[in-house]
C-alpha positions as CSV (number, residue, x, y, z in Angstrom):
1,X,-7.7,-31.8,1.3
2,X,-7.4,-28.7,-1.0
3,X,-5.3,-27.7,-3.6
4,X,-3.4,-25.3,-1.8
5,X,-3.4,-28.0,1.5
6,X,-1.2,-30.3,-0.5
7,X,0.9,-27.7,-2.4
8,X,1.7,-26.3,1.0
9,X,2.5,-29.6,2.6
10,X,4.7,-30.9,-0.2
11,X,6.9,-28.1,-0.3
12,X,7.4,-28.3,3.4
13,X,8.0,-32.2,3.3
14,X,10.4,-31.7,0.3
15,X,12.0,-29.5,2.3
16,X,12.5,-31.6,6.0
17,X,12.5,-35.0,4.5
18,X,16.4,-35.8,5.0
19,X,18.2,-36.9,1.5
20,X,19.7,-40.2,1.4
21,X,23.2,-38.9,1.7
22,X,22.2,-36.8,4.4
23,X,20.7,-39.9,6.4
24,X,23.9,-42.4,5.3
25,X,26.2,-39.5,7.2
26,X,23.7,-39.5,10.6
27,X,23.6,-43.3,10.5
28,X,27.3,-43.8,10.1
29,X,28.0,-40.8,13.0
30,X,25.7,-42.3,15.1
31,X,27.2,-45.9,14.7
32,X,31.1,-44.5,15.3
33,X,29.8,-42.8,18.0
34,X,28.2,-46.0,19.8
35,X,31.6,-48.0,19.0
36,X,33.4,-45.2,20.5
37,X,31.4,-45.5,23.5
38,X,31.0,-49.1,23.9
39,X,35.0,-49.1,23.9
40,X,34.3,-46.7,26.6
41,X,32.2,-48.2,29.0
42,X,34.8,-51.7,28.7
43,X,37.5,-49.8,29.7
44,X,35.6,-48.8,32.3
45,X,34.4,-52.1,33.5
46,X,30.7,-50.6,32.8
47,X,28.3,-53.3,31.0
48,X,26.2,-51.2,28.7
49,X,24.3,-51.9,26.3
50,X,24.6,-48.9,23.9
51,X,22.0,-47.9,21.0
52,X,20.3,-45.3,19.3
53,X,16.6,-43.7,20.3
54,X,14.5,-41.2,19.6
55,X,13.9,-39.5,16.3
56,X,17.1,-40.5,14.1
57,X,16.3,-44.1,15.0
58,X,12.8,-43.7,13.9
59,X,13.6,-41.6,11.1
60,X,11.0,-38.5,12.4
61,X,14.1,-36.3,12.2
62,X,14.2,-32.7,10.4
63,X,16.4,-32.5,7.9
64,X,18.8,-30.3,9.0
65,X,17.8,-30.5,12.7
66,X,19.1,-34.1,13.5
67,X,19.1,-34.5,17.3
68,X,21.1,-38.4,17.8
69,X,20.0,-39.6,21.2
70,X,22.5,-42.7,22.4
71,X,21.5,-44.1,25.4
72,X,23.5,-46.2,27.9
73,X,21.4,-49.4,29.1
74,X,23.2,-49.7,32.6
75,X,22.4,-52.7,34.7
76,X,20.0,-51.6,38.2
77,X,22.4,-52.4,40.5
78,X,24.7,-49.3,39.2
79,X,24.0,-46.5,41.8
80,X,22.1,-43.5,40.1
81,X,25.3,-41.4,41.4
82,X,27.1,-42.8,39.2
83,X,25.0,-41.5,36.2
84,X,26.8,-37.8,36.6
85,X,30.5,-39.6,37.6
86,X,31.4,-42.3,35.7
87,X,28.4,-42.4,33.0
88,X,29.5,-38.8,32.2
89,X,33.4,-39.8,32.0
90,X,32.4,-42.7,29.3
91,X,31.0,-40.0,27.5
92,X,33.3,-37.6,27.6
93,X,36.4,-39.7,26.5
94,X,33.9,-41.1,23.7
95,X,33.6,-37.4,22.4
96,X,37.2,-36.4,23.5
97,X,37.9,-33.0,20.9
98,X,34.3,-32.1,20.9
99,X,32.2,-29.1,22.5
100,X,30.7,-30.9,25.3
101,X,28.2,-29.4,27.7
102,X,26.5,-31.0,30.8
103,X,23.0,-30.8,31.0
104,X,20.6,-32.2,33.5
105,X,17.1,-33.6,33.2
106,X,15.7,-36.1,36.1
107,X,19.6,-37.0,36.0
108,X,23.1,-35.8,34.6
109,X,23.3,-36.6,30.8
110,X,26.2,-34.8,28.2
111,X,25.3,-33.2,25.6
112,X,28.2,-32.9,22.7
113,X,28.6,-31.1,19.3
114,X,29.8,-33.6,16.7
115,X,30.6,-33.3,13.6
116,X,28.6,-30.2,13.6
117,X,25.6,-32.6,15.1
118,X,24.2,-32.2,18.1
119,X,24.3,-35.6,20.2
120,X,22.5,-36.3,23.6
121,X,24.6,-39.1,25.3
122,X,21.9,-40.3,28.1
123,X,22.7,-42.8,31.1
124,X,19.4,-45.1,31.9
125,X,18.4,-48.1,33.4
126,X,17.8,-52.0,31.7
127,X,14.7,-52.7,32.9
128,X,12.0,-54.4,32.4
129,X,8.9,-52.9,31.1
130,X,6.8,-50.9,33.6
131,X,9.6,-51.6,36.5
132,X,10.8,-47.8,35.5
133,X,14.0,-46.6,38.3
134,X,14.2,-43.7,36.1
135,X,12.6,-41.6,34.0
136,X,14.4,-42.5,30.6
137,X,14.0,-46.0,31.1
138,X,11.4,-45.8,29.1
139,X,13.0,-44.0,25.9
140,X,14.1,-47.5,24.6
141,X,10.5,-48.8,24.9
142,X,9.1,-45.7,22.9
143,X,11.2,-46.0,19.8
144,X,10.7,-50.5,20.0
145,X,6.6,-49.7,20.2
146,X,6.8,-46.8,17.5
147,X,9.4,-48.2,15.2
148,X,7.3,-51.0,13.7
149,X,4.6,-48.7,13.7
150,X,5.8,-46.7,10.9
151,X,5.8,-46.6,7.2
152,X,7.8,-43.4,5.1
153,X,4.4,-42.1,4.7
154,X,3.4,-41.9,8.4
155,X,7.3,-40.4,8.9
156,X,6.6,-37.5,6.0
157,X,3.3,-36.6,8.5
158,X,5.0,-36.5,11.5
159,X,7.6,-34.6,9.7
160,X,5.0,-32.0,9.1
161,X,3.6,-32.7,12.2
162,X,7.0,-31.1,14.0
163,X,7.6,-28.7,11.7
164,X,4.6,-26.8,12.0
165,X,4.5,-27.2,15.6
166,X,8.5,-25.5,15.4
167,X,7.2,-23.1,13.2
168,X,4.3,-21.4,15.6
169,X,6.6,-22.0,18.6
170,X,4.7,-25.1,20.6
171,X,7.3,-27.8,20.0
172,X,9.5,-29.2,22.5
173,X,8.6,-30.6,26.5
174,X,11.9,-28.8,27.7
175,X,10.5,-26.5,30.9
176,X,11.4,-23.3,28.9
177,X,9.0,-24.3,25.9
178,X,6.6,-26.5,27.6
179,X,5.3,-27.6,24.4
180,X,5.0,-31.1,22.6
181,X,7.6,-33.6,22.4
182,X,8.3,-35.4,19.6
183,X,7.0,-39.0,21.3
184,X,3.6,-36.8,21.3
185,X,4.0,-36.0,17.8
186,X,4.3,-39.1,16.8
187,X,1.6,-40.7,19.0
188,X,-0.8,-38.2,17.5
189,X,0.0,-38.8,13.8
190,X,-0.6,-42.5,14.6
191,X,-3.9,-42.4,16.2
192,X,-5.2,-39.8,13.9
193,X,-3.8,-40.7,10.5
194,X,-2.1,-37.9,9.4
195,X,-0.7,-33.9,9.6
196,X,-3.9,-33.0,8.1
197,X,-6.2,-35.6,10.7
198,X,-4.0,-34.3,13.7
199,X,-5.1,-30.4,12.7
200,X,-8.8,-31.0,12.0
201,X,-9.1,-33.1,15.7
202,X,-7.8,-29.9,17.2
203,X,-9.5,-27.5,15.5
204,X,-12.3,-28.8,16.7
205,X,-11.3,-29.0,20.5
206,X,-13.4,-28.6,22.9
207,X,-13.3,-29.2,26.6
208,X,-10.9,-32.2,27.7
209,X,-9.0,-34.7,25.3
210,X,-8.3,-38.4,26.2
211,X,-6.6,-40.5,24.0
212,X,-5.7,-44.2,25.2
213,X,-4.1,-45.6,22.0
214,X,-3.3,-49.2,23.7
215,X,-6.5,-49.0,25.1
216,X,-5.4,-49.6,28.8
217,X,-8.8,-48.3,30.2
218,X,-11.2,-50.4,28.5
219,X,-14.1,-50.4,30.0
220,X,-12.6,-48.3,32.8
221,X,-12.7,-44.7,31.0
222,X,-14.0,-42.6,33.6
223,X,-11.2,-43.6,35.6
224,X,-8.4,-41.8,33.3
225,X,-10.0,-38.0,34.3
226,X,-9.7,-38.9,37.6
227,X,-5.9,-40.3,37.5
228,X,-4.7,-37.2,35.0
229,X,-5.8,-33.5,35.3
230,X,-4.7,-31.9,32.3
231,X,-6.9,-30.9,29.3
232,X,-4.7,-33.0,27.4
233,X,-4.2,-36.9,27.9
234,X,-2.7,-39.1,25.8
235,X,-1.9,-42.0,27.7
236,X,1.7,-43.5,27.3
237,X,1.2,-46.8,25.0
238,X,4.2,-48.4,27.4
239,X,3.2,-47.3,30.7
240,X,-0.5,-46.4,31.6
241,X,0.3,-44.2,34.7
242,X,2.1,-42.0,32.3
243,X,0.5,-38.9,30.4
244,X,2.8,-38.3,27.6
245,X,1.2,-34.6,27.5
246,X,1.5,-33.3,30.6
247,X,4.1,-31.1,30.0
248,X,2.1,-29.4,27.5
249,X,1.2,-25.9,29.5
250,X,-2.4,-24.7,28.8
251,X,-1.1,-21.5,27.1
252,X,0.8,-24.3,24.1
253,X,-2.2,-26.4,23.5
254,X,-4.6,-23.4,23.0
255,X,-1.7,-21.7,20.3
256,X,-2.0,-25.0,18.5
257,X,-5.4,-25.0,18.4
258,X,-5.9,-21.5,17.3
259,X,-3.3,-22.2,14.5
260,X,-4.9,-25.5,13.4
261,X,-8.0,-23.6,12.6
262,X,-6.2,-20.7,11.0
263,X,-4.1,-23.2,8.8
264,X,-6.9,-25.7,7.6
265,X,-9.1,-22.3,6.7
266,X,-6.1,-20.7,4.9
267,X,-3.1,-23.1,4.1
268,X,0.3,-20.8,4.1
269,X,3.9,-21.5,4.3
270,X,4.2,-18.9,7.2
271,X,3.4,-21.2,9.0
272,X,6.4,-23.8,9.2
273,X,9.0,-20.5,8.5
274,X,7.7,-17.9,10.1
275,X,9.1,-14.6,9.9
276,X,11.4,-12.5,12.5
277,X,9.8,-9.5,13.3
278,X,12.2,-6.5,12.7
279,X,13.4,-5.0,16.0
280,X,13.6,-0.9,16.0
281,X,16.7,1.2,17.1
282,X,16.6,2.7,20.3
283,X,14.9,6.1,19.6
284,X,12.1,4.3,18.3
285,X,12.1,1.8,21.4
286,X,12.2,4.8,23.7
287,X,9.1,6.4,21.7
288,X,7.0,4.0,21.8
289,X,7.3,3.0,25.6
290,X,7.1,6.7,25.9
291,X,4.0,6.8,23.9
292,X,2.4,3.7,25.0
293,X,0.9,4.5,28.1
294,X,1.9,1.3,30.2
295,X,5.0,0.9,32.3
296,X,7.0,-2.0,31.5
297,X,9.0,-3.2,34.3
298,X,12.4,-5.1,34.0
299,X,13.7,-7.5,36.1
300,X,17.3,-7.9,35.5
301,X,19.3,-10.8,36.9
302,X,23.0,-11.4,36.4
303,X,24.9,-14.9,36.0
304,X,22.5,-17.8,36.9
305,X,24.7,-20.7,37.1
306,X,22.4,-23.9,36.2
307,X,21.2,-26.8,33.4
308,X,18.3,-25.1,31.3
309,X,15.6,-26.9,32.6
310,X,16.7,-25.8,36.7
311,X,17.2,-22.3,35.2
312,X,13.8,-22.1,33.6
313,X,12.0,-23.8,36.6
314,X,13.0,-21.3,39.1
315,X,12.5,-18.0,36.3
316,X,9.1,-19.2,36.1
317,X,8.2,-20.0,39.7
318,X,9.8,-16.5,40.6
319,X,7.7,-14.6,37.7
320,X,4.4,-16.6,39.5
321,X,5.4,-15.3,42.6
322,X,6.0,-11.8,41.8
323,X,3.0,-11.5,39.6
324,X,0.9,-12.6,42.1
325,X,3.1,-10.2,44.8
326,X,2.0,-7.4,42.8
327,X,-1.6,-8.2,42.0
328,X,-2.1,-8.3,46.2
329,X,-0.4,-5.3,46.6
330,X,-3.3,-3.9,43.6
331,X,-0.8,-3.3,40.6
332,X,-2.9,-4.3,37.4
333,X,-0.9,-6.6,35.6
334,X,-1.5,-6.2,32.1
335,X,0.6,-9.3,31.1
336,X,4.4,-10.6,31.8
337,X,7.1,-13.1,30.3
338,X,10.3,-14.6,31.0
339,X,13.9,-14.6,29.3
340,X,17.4,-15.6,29.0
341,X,20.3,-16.0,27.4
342,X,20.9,-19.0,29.9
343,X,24.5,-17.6,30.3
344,X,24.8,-14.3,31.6
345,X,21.5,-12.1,31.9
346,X,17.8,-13.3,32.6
347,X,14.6,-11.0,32.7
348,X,11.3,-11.2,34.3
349,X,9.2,-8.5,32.9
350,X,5.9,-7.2,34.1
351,X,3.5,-4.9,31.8
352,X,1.7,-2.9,34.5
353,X,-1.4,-0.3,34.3
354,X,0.4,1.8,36.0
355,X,3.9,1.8,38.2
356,X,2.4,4.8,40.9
357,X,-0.9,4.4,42.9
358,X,-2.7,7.1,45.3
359,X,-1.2,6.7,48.3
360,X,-4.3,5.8,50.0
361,X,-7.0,3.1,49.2
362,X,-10.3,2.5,50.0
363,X,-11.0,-0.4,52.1
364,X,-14.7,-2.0,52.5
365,X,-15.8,-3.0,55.8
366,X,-18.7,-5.3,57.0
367,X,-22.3,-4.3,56.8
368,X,-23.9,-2.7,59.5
369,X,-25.8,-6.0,60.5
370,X,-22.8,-7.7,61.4
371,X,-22.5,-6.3,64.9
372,X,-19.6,-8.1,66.0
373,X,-17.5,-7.8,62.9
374,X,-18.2,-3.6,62.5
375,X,-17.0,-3.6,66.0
376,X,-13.9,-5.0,65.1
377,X,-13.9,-3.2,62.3
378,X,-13.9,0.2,64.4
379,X,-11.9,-0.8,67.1
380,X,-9.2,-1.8,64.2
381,X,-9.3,1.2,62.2
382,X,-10.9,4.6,64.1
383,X,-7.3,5.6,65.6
384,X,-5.2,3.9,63.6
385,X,-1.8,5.8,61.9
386,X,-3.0,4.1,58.5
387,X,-6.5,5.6,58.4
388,X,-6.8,8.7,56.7
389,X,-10.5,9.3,56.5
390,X,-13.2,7.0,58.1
391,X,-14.9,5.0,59.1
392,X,-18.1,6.2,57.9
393,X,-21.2,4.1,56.9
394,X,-21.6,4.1,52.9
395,X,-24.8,1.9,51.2
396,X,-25.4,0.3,54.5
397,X,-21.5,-0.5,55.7
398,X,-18.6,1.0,57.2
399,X,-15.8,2.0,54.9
400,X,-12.5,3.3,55.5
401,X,-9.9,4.9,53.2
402,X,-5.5,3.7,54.4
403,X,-2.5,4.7,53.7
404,X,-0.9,1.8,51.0
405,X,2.3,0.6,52.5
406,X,3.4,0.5,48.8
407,X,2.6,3.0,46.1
408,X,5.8,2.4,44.0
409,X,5.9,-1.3,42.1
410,X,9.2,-0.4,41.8
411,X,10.3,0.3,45.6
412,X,7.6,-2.7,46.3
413,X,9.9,-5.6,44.7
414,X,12.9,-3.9,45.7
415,X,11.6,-3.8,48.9
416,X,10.4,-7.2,48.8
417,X,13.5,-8.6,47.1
418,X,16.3,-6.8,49.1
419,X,15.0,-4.8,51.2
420,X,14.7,-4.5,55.1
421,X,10.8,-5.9,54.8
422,X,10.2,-8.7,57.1
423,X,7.8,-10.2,54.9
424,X,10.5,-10.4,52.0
425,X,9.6,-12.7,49.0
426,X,11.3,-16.0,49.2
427,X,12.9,-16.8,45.8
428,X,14.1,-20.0,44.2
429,X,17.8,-20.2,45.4
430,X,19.4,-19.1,41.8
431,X,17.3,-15.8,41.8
432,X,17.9,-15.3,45.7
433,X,21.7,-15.1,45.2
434,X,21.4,-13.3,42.1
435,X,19.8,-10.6,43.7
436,X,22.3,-10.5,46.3
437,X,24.9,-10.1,43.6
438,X,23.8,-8.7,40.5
439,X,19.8,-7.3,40.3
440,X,18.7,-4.3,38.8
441,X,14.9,-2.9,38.0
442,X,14.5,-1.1,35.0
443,X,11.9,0.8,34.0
444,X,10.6,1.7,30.4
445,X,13.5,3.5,29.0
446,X,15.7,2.2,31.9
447,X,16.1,-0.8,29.4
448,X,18.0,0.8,26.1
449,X,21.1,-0.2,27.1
450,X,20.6,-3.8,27.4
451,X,18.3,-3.3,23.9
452,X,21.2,-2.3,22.3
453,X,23.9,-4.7,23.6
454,X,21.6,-7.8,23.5
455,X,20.5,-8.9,19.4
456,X,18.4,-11.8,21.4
457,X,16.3,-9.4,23.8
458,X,15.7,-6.6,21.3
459,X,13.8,-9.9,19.2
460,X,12.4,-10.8,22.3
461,X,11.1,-7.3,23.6
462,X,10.0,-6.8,20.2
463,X,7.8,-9.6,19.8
464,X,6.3,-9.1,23.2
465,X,5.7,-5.7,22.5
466,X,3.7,-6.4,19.6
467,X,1.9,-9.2,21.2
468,X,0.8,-11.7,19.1
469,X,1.9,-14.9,17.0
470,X,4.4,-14.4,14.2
471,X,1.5,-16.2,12.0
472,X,-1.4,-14.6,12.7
473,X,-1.6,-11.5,10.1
């Protein structure tokens, strides 16, 4: 480890390691706050057994950033409807005063603001191990096989561990990240060592990682690339059917990788506190979409009433969809992104070569010694209200140049979206209503006025604009 390795890593540890008085005022919040809801759940004839999981009962928290996880350990025979009625009632009375907000993963769960903390209050099921009925049954056999497992050492490195991945924007398995959890983070720092071990395994990466910690394949490892897909695998220590990476998206894996290399070659503290990038008024917005010789295309949806992880799922299904609507129809995609405010306004944007084609295109027809097909090739085209030159023979086959249907990528997703085309894009139902109601496209320019009014998409426009990561300079 160099010199300037360490100096950067202490600094940052010094900074996220929690103080003692700041971990005595977690623990005592998070044990009021399991009395509270162990009264609760008795007075409403509930038997659950209540504890803490995740990274304040590990002690992996930021300090700063704690997160308290209290789970509910609900007997199986408790319907799962029952996890959005009456589990969410428990909660609520148990953090009566509080900002409360309902969120949604595989199941209904509250979130609540105490104390100026955020807390996740999660309903799940006391199980035994591997007999899963949902999927945070297994939370409380994460933090039981990782707890042991750890020493304040090992803690400090996967304190690093997340705050690097925070810092270059990979961390968190939430659908609008798709990054790494903080189970993964700590996996890694066990099987590897340390920050430093985790970052010179990746920088290295090549091809497809497997890691079985627990060793659940012995002698069967060829099996595991059959049974998981994704480039990374680490398989779950309590449950071997479970890769605790697969939410990582391709795109997160390769920005840690790059960003391993970078930081092993050059240690910096940019790295865990990277800088905001300065967004530009609106004459210099307008310039340089003016002067940059793409057209950006925005599209605006109003109100999408859902949890997060719903709203993301759908934004990026519908940007999939799109992308690939316009590709068919030839509009070169340059590149696109997603983003919301998760209240009021969400925004597909597209980066396209260019928003008008030539009306017409030229289509390719089969070569001459395909008798059959240039037959149906002619009959198809020679009179038809589409063709407007053609078909003639060019380097040995017939070629024909058509009117496009769509020149416009503007008109095309309106069209496609709203319009009176009978091969309308199907949306996810959150989009489809939203377009009903409250959908605008907005080109270049088009989108000063939501610039200006919005602090959070000027930052975002302005870091996809210039088009790289904040660390990389």
């Amino acid at each position: 480890m160099s010199s300037t390795f360490e100096k950067v890593c202490a600094k940052v540890l010094g900074d996220v390691t929690p103080s003692l008085k700041e971990k005595e005022h977690i623990l005592e919040l998070a044990e009021e706050l399991m009395k509270k809801l162990q009264i609760a759940s008795e007075e409403a004839h509930v038997k659950a057994e209540v504890r803490v999981e995740g990274s304040v009962a590990k002690n992996t928290w930021l300090s700063k950033e704690p997160d308290i996880d209290i789970f509910m350990r609900l007997p199986t025979a408790m319907p799962r409807e029952a996890f959005g009625t009456t589990c969410l009632r428990i909660a609520k009375k148990a953090t009566r005063g509080c900002k409360q907000i309902e969120r949604f993963a595989e199941h209904p769960y509250l979130e609540a603001i105490v104390d100026s903390v955020r807390v996740n209050i999660v309903p799940c099921y006391k199980v035994e191990k591997g007999e899963w009925k949902s999927a945070t049954d297994r939370t409380p056999f994460h933090t039981d096989y990782v707890k042991p497992r750890l020493n304040e050492e090992s803690c400090g490195q996967i304190r690093l561990l997340k705050k690097f991945m925070k810092g270059i924007g990979v961390y968190g398995a939430e659908i609008k990240v798709g990054g790494f959890s903080g189970y993964l983070c700590e996996l890694l720092t066990l099987n590897y060592g340390s920050f430093e071990k985790v970052l010179k395994s990746f920088e290295e990466w090549k091809g497809k990682r497997i890691i079985d910690y627990e060793n659940h394949y012995h002698g069967r490892e060829n099996e595991i690339g059959k049974i998981f897909e994704e480039s990374l695998v680490i398989v779950d220590p309590v449950d071997k059917g479970r890769n605790v990476a697969a939410a990582v998206r391709r795109e997160r894996l390769d920005e840690f990788i790059t960003a391993s290399r970078a930081f092993v070659k050059k240690p910096d503290l940019k790295f865990f506190y990277p800088q905001d990038r300065k967004t530009i008024d609106s004459g210099q917005l307008a310039k340089t979409l003016k002067t940059r010789g793409s057209t950006l295309v925005f599209l605006k949806f109003g109100k999408l009433k859902a949890v997060p992880d719903i709203l993301w799922g759908q934004l990026y299904r519908s940007q999939k969809a799109l992308r690939t609507m316009l590709r068919q129809h030839d509009f070169n995609v340059i590149r696109d992104s997603v983003w919301s405010d998760e209240e009021n306004i969400s925004v597909i944007i597209f980066e396209l070569e260019r928003q008008i084609l030539s009306p017409f295109k030229k289509h390719l027809g089969p070569p001459i010694e395909k008798r059959t097909e240039c037959e149906r090739f002619l009959r198809k085209h020679l009179k038809a209200s589409q063709t407007v030159s053609g078909p003639r023979i060019e380097s040995g086959r017939w070629v024909v140049e058509t009117k496009r249907k769509y020149n416009d990528a503007v008109e095309l997703v309106n069209e496609k979206l709203r319009g009176r085309d009978r091969q309308r894009l199907s949306l996810p139902d959150l989009l489809a209503k939203s377009v009903r109601k409250d959908f605008e496209a907005l080109v270049n320019e088009e989108c000063i006025k939501l610039y200006s009014s919005s602090p959070e998409f000027a930052k975002f426009l302005t870091e996809f604009l210039d088009g790289k990561p904040r660390w990389l300079t």
